[in-house]
N, C-alpha and C positions, 0 to 999 in steps of 0.2 A: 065786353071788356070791363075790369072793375076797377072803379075810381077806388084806390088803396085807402086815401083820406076823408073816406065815404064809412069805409067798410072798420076802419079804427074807429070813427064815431060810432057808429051803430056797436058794434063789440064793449064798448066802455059805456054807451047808454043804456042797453037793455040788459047786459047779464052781468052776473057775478063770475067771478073764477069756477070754474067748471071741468068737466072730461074733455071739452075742447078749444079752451082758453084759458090761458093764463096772462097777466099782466106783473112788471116787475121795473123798481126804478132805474135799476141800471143793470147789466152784467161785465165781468171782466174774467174772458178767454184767455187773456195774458199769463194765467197762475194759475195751480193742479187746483187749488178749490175751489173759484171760479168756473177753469173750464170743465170739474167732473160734476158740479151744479148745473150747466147749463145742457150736461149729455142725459143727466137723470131726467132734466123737463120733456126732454126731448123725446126721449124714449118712452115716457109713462104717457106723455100725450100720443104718441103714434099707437102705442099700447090699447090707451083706453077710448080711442075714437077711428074702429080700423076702417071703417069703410066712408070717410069724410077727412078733408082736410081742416086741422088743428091750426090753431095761431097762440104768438106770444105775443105780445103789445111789449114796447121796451121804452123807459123815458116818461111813466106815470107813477102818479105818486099812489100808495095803496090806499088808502084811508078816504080821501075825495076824489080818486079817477082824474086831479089838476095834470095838463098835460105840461111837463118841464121840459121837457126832450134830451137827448142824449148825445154825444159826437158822430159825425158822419163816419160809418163804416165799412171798411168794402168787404163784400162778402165772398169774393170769389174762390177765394181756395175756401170756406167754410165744409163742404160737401167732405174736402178732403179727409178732415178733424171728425167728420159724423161715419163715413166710412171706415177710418183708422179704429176706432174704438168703440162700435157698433154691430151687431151681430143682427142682418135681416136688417141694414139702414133704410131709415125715409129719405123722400127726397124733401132735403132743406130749402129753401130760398131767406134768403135775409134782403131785406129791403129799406132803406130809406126812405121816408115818409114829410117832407117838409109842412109845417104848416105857418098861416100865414103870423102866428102870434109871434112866434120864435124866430131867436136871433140867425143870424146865417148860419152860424155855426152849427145850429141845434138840428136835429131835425128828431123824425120819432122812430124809432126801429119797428118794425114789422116782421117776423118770423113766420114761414106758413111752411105746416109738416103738410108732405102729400102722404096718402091712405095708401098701403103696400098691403094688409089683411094677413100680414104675418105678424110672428111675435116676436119685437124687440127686445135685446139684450145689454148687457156692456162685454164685448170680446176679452176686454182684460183689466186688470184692478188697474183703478186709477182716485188717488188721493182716499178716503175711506172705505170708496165702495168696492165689493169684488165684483171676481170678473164671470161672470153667468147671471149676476142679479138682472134680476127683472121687476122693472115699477110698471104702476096703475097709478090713476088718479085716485085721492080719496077725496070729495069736494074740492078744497084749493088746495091740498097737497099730494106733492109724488111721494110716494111712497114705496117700499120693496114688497112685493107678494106674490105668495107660488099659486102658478097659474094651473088652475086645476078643472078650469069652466070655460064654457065659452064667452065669449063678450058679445052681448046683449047689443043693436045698434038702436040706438034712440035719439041719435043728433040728426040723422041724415035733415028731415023737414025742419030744422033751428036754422042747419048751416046752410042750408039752399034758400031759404029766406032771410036769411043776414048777406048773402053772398047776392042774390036778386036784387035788392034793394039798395047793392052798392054799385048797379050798372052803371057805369058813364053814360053822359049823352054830350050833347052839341052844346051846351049852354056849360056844363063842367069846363069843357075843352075849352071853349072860346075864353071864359073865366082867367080857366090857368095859363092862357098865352097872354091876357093883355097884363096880369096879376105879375106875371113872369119878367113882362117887357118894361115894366113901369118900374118895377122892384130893383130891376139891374141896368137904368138906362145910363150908368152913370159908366158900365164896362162891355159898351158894345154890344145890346141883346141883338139876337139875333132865331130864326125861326125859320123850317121846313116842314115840310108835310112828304109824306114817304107815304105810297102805295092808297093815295087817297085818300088815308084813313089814319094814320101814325102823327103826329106832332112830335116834334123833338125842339125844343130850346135851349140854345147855350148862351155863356156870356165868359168875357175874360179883357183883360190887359192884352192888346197884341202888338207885339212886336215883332221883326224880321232880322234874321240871323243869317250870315252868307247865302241870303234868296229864301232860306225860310223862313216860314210862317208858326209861330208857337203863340201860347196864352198862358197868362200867368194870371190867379184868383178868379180860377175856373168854376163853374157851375156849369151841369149841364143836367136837364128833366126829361123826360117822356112823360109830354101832358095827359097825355091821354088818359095814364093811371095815379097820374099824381107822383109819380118816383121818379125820387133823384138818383142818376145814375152816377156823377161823377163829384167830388167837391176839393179845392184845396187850397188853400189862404199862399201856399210857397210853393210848391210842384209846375211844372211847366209842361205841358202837352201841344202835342200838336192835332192839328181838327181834320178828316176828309170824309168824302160820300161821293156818293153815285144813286143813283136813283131807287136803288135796291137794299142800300147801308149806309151806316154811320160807323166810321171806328175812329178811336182816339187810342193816343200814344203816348202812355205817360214819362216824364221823363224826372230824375232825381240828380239835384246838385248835390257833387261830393267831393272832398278832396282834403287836402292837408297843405298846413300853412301860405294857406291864399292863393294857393295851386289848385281851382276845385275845375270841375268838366261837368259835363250834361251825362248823364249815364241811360239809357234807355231802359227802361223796369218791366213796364208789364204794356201788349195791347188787347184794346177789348173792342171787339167788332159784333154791333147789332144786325141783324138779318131779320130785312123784311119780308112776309110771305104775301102771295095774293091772297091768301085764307083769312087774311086779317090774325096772323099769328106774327112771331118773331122770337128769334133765338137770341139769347149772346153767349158768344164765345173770347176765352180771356185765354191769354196764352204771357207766360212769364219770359221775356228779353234779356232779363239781367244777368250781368256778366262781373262780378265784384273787381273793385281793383284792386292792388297788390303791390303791398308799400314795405321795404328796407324792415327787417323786423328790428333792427338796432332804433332807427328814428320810431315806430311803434310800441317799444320797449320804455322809450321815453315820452312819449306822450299817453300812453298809460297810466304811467306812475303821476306825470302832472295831473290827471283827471282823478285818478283815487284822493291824490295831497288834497284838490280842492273839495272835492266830498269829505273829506273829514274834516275840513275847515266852515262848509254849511252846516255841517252835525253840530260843532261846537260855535254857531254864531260867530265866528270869526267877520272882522268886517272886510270885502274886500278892496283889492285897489285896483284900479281901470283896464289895466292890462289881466287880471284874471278874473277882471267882467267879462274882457271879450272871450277870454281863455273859454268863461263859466258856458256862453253861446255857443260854443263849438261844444262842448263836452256831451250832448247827445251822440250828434255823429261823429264823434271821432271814438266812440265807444261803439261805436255800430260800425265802423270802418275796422276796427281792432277783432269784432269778432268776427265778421267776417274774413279777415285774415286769422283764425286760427287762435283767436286770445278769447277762448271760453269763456273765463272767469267774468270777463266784459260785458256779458248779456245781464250776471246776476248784478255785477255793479250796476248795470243801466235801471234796472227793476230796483234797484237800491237806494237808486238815487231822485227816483220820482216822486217822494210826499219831500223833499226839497225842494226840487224844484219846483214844484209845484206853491211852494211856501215863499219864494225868492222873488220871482215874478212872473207874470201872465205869457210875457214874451218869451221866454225860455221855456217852458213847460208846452207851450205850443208846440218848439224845437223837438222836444221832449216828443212830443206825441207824434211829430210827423217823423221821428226815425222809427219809433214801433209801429208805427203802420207800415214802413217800407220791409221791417225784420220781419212782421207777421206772413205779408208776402211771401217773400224768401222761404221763411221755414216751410208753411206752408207747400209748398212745391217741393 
C-alpha cells in the first residue's frame, strides 16, 4: 500500500514536470476555464504516459516545490466531469493529502490518472478548446497535437520506483495514529483497525439528537496511505462500522429565516477486503427543499440589494451582517428551487465575500461544495 505523503515527497524531490507529473498551485473546477484546464492536464497526461499511472501534485508553489496546500475537496462525483467530456476517459482518483505543516484546513491535493493505452480526447468543445483535440505533454506543457505515432513508454521503471519507495510500513502507520490522536485530542480522536491491516481515524464534536449520535468539525483519515477521507469545520455526520466497513453520513443545515433541518446529502461507505484491498462507494441522499416562490422571490432580491452594496463599499448594519451569513445558502436554496440566475450571482459574489470576512467566505465555500455535489450527480 502506498503512503500518499510519501509518494508527494518523492514526486517534488526528484523530478521536474514531466510526461507523467505535473504540479499546480491551485485549480478551480467551478468555471469553464478552470474546469477545461484541468480536462486538458488530464487528457495530455493519460495521452503521454499510456501504460503507467500519472499524477498532479495540487497546493505547491511552481518556482520552490514550497508545499502551501489547498482546500479539502471531495472528489466523488469528479469521475463523472472526466466521463462527461472525455473521449476513451482515465480512471481519475483525487485525493487529499494532509500534512503535518499545514493548517486543518489545508491539506495537498493528489490526482492519479490510471493507464487505459487508449487515446484521450475532449468529446465536446468546452471554454476554448474543441471537441476532438487531443493533447500530449511537451516537457511541462499540454499541449494539442495530431497523433500520428505511437507513444514510446519510457516512465514505466521512474514510476515503479517513485511508487516502490513510497510503500508504507508499521512505523508510517503507527506515526500517523499517534500524529492523528495528539493533533485532535481536543475533539474526541478516536481509532480502529479493520481487517488487521486498515487504520482508520476519526475525530469530531459529538453530540446526541432524539437517541442519535452526529459529529460536528469532522476529520476523518485512513492511515494507512496518509488520506484524508472526510473534512468539515460546519456539516454534521453521522459515524458507523462493523467489522467489514466504515461509512459516514453527511448531513447539511438548511433552511429559511431560522427555520433550518438537517437534510441528508451524500453516504460514503469504505469496503474492506481480505486481500488487503478496499473500495468506496458514495451514493447521493439529497432531496432539496421547496420553499413559497413568492417568500423566494424576496429573498433573492434581499441578497442581490446586498451584493451591490459590497460592490460599492457600502457599510453595513447588523441586521444585514446576519442577512450577509445567510446569503450563501439561501442562494444555493434559490437555485435549487428553480432561481437559475442564483448560481451566477453565488459565483459573483465570492472575491466579496471573500474580501468581507474569513467567516462568510467559509459559508461561501461550504454551499459550493454541497452545489458541486448536487450537480455533479
Amino acid at each position: 500500500m502506498i503512503n500518499k505523503r510519501l509518494l508527494i515527497k518523492h514526486l517534488l524531490a526528484h523530478n521536474d514536470e514531466n510526461s507523467f507529473y505535473d504540479k499546480k498551485r491551485k485549480i478551480d473546477i467551478s468555471i469553464k476555464e478552470g474546469k477545461a484546464k484541468f480536462l486538458k492536464h488530464i487528457c495530455a497526461l493519460s495521452n503521454s504516459n499510456p501504460k503507467n499511472n500519472s499524477f498532479i501534485v495540487i497546493g505547491v508553489e511552481d518556482e520552490d516545490n514550497k508545499i502551501i496546500g489547498v482546500d479539502f475537496f471531495d472528489d466523488s462525483k469528479i469521475q463523472n466531469l472526466i466521463n462527461a467530456y472525455l473521449s476513451n476517459p482515465p480512471i481519475v482518483q483525487y485525493e487529499n493529502i494532509p500534512f503535518p505543516h499545514l493548517t486543518d484546513d489545508k491539506v495537498v491535493g493528489l490526482v492519479t490518472i490510471r493507464a487505459i493505452d487508449e487515446i484521450t480526447s475532449l468529446r465536446k468543445n468546452i471554454w476554448k478548446y474543441y471537441g476532438g483535440s487531443v493533447f500530449f505533454r511537451d516537457g511541462s506543457m499540454s499541449m494539442p497535437k495530431v497523433f500520428d505515432i505511437e507513444i514510446k513508454d519510457v516512465n514505466s521503471k521512474i514510476v515503479s520506483a517513485i511508487e516502490n519507495h513510497a510503500q508504507n510500513n508499521i512505523q508510517y502507520t503507527l506515526d500517523g495514529v499517534f500524529d492523528f490522536l495528539n493533533k485532535r485530542k481536543d475533539y474526541n480522536p478516536q481509532y480502529r483497525v479493520f481487517k488487521e491491516y486498515f487504520v482508520m481515524c476519526w475525530a469530531g464534536q459529538k453530540k446526541e439528537v432524539k437517541k442519535e449520535i452526529f459529529f460536528s468539525r469532522v476529520d476523518i483519515e485512513l492511515i494507512n496511505e496518509q488520506v484524508r477521507l472526510f473534512f468539515s469545520t460546519l456539516d454534521e455526520v453521522s459515524i458507523s462500522f462493523n467489522d467489514d466497513s466504515f461509512k459516514i453520513i453527511e448531513y447539511v443545515n438548511l433552511g429559511l429565516q431560522n427555520s433550518n433541518k438537517y437534510y441528508p446529502l451524500e453516504e460514503t461507505q469504505i469496503q474492506f477486503e481480505d486481500n488487503a484491498g478496499y473500495t468506496i462507494e458514495t451514493n447521493l441522499l439529497f432531496e432539496p427543499p421547496q420553499y413559497d416562490k413568492k417568500v423566494l422571490h424576496h429573498i433573492f432580491n434581499t441578497n442581490n440589494s446586498l451584493l451591490e452594496k459590497l460592490k460599492k463599499g457600502v457599510e453595513l448594519n447588523k441586521n444585514q451582517e446576519q442577512d450577509l451569513k445567510n446569503l450563501p445558502v439561501t442562494y444555493l436554496i434559490c437555485y435549487l428551487n428553480q432561481f437559475h440566475d442564483a448560481l451566477d450571482k453565488l459565483h459573483e459574489a465570492k472575491p466579496y465575500l471573500k474580501a468581507y470576512s474569513n467567516e462568510v467566505y467559509i459559508l461561501y465555500k461550504e454551499s459550493i461544495r454541497v452545489l458541486r455535489k448536487v450537480k455533479y450527480s
